[in-house]
N, C-alpha and C positions, 0 to 999 in steps of 0.2 A: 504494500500500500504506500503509496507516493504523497509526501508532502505539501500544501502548497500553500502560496503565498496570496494567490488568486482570490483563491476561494470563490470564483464564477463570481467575479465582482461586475458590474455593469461596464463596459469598455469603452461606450461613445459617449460624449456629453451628456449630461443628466440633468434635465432644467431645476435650479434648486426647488422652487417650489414642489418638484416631486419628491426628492432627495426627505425637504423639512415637512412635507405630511404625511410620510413614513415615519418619518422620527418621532412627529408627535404621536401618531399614533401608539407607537412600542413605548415609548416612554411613558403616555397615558394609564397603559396597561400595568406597565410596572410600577406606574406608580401604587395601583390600588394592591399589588403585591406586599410589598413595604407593609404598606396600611395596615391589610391582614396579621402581619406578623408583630403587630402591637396592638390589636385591636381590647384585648385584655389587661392589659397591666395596666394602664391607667384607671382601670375601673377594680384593681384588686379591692379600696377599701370598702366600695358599696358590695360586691362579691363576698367577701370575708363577713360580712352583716346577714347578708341574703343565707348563703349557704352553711354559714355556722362550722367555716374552716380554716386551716393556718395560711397563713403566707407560705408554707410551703409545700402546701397542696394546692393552691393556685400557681406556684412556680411549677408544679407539674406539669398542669396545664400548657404549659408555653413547653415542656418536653414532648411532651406528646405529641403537637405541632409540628416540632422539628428531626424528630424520631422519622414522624411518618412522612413528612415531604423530603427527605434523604431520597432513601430509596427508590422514590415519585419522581423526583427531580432526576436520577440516574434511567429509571426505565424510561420515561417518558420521551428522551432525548431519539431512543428507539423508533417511537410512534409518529415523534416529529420527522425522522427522514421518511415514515414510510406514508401518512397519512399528510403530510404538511404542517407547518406550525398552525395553519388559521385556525381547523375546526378544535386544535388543542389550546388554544388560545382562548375563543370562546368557550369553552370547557372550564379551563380554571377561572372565570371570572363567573361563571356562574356556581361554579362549586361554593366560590369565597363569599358570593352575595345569601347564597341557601344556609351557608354555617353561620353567619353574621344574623339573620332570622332566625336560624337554629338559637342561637346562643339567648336571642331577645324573648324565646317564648321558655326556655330551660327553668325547668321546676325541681332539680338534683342537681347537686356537682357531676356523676357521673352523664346525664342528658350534656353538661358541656363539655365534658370529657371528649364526649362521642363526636361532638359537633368541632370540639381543634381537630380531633383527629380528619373530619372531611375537609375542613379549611386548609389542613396541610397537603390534604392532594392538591386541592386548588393551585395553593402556591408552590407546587414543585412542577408546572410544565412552565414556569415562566422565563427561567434562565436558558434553554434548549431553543423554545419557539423565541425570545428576543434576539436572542444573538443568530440564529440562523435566518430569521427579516433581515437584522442588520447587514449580515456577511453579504449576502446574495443578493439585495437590492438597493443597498446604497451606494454610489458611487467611489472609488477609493478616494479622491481628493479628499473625501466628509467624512471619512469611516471617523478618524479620531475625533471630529465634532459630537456625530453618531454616539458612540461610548459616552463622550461628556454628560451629554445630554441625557442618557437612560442613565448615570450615575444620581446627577441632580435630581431626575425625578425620583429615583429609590428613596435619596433623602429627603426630599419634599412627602412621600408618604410616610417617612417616620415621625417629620414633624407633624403632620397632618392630623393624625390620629390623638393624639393627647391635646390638641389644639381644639377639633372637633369635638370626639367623646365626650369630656371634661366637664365644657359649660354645658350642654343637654343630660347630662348625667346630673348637675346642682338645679338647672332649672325645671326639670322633667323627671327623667329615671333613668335605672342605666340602661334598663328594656327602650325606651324610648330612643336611649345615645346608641344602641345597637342596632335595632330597628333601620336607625340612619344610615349605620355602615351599610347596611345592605341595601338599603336604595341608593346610593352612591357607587355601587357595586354594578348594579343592574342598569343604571345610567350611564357608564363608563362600557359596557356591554353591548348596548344599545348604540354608541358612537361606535362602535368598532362593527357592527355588524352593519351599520347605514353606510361604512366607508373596506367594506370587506373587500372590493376590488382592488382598491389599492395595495392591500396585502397579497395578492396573487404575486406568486413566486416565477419570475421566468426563465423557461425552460433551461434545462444543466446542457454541460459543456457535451459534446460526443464525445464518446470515448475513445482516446487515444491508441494511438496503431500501437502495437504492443511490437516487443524487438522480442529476435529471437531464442533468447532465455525467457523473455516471458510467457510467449508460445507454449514452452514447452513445458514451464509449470503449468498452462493451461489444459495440456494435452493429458498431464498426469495427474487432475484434477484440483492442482493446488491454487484453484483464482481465490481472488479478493473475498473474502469473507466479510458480513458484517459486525464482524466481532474481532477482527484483524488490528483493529486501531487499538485495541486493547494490548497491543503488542509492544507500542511505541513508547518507548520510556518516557518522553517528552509530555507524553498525555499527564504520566502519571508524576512527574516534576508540578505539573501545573496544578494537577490534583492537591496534590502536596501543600504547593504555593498557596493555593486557596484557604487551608484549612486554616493556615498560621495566620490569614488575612483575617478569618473569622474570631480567631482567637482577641486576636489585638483589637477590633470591634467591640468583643463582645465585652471586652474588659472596659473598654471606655462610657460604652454605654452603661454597662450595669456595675465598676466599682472605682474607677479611678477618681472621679467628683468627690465620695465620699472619703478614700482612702488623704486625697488630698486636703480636703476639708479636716480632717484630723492631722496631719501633717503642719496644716498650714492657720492652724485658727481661724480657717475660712466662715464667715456667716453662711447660716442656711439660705437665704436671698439671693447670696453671691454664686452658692452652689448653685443653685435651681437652674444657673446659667450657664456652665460649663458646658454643659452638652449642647445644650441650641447654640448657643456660641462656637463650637467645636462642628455642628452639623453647615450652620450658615457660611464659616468660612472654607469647610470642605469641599462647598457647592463652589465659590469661588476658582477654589482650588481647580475644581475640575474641568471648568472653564477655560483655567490657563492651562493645564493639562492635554486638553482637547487640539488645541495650537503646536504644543509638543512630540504632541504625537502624529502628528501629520509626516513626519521620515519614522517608519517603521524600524529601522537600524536601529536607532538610539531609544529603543523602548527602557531596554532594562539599563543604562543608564541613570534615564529619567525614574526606575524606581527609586534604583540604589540609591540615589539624590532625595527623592522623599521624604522615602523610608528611614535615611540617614539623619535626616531635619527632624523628624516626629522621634525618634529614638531618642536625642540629645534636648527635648524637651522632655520626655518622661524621664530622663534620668536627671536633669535639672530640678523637675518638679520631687523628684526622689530625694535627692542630696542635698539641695538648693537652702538655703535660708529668706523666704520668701515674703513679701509683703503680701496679706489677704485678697487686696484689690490684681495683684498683677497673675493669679492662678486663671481667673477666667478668659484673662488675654494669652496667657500661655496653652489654655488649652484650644483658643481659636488658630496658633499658629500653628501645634500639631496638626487640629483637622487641617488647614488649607495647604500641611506640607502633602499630610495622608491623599487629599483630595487630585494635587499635580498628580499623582504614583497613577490614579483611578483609571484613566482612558488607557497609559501605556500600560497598564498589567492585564486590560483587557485584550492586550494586542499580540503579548505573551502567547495568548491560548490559540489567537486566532493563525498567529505562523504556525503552532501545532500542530495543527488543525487539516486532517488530510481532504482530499477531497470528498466532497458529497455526502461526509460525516459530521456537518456542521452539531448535527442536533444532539446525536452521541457520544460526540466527544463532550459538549459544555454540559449536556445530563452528566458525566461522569464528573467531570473536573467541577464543578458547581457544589454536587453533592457534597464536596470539601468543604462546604461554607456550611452546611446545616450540620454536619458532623461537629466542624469548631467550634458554633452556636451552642452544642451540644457538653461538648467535655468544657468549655470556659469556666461556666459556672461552678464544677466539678473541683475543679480545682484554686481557683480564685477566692471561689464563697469560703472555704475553709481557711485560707488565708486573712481575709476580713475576718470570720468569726472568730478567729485566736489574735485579733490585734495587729496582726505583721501589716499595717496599712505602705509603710515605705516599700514590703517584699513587691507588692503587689504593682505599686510604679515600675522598682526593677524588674520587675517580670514583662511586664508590659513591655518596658526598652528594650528588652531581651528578646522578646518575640517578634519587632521590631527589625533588629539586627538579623534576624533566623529568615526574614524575609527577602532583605539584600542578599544573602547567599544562595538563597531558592532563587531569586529572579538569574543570575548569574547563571546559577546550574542549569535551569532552561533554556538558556541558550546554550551552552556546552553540550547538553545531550542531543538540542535539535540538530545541531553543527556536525555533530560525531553521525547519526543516523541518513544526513543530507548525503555528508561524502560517503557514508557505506553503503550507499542506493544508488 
């Protein structure tokens, strides 16, 4: 199975306007992905009332989630070469709008047990069908815009949801703030199915004249398999890459504010900022990101540069002697270093990435991200609950740094398997 850089990208001019409502479109999509994946926490403390459970049987809940769109997100990548992304597309956003219903009529904790677990199918065909829209029908000049752009919106759904939820949850109920999710669900559904043309895929490249070594595997039945790409080290470097991506996420999102806040004598006010601070300037980030990655060469550079900026603020924020006021500027400057890395580590997967495997490969290498989501907590949370709040910056730097030598390694392996083919 042969590499490519291609990736059946469009070849002649592509009038932007087509290029940007494809974009919005996928980025649309993902955005209510996001959404999904925090549609619950913000609402733990009416939760915790209603169902007469701990905070850590609500953090279940968010396990279970991401338990079962692993998996979803690896198979699905399957279903996306064979069936196309659209009707998989349309699929997870109604799954997500039915569990957001689910969730607002749920009379047990186990009825929403039931209902993360179908929201996580939802949300596991969204990384397979975005990235293979994107590969295959935007233009290469835009691909790195492309990535920016479906990064922003990831984070514009995570801010979305505790923005939304929130005040309908004090003004109303949380059945009420759910209720919403899912009409916001089926509305964003409703725009992708009125504009489903444009998501039509066109047609793949013919298939290359084969030379005569590969004849000859052909002759003694060794063609291309769709399970062949599983072969490629390169997949499974990116695989890799991702998880430690999710790690250093999931840390920011759910412990480094507070680990810092004890560190730093930070007011709680001043916490509550860190992360939207940290998401806002990310978005930026990715912005400038999107520009950079326009020479595919210099991708993993552009991480290791990042990734390099974001590491030497958590371990500032670790070691530092800090005034209260300057932790929330420090964690804006991590996101928008995190944010530049965004577009080039997409780009990572997509040199991977062989042909006509688009959907496959990013279900497999994706799955890295719900996996990370998964053990962070695992480990982190025991770290916070015995006090080590400085371990947990350095760890965070740490995984950081583990990420410069993954992006590096991905190129080295894709490098070693180009010239052995």
């Amino acid at each position: 199975m042969t590499i490519s850089n291609t990736m059946n990208l469009p070849t002649g001019p592509v009038p932007l306007r087509t290029d940007a409502s494809v974009i919005g479109l996928v980025g649309t999509a993902h955005m209510i992905s996001h959404f999904s994946q925090l549609l619950l926490a913000p609402l733990f403390p009416w939760l915790k009332t209603e169902f007469n459970v701990s905070y850590a049987e609500l953090g279940f809940l968010m396990t279970i989630f991401f338990m079962v769109s692993c998996p979803v997100q690896a198979l699905s990548g399957f279903a996306v070469d064979r069936f196309g992304p659209r009707p998989m597309l349309m699929a997870g956003l109604a799954l997500i709008g039915i569990a957001a219903f689910g969730y607002s009529i749920s009379s047990s904790y186990w009825m929403m047990a039931g209902f993360a677990a179908l929201a996580g199918v939802g949300n596991g065909v969204f990384h397979p069908v975005d990235y293979t829209l994107l590969n295959r029908k935007i233009s290469a000049a835009r691909l790195g815009h492309a990535y920016s752009v479906h990064g922003i919106t990831g984070s514009l759904g995570w801010a979305l949801a505790p923005a939304m939820l929130v005040p309908l949850a004090w003004a109303y109920s949380w059945r009420v703030s759910l209720a919403s999710a899912g009409v916001l669900a089926f509305v964003v559904l409703a725009v992708v199915l009125f504009n489903r043309d444009k998501l039509k895929l066109p047609p793949t490249a013919a298939p290359k004249k084969r030379t005569s070594g590969q004849a000859d595997d052909a002759a003694h039945g060794r063609q291309e398999g769709t399970l062949d790409f599983l072969k490629i080290p390169a997949v499974w470097m990116c695989f890799t890459f991702f998880f430690w991506v999710a790690i250093a996420l999931s840390v920011v999102q759910a412990f480094a504010p507070e680990a810092a806040r004890q560190l730093h004598s930070v007011p709680l006010p001043l916490v509550a900022i860190c992360l939207t601070t940290y998401m806002i300037a990310s978005a930026g980030g990715l912005v400038l990101g999107g520009f950079l990655a326009s020479d595919p060469a210099r991708c993993e550079r552009i991480v290791g540069i990042g990734f390099g900026m974001a590491a030497s603020v958590a371990l500032l924020l670790a070691l530092g002697s800090l005034a209260a006021w300057l932790v929330p500027v420090l964690f804006g400057v991590m996101g928008f270093a995190s944010g530049i890395a965004g577009p080039s580590r997409d780009l990572l997967v997509k040199r991977s990435t062989p042909e006509n495997a688009s959907g496959r490969v990013y279900g497999v290498v994706y799955a890295g991200l719900d996996i990370g989501q998964a053990v962070a907590p695992l480990i982190f949370g025991v770290l916070m609950d015995h006090g080590l709040f400085r371990a947990v910056l350095l760890g965070l730097a740490l995984v950081q740094g583990v990420l410069i030598v993954s992006a590096f390694n991905v190129r080295k392996v894709r490098r070693t398997t180009l010239a052995a083919s």
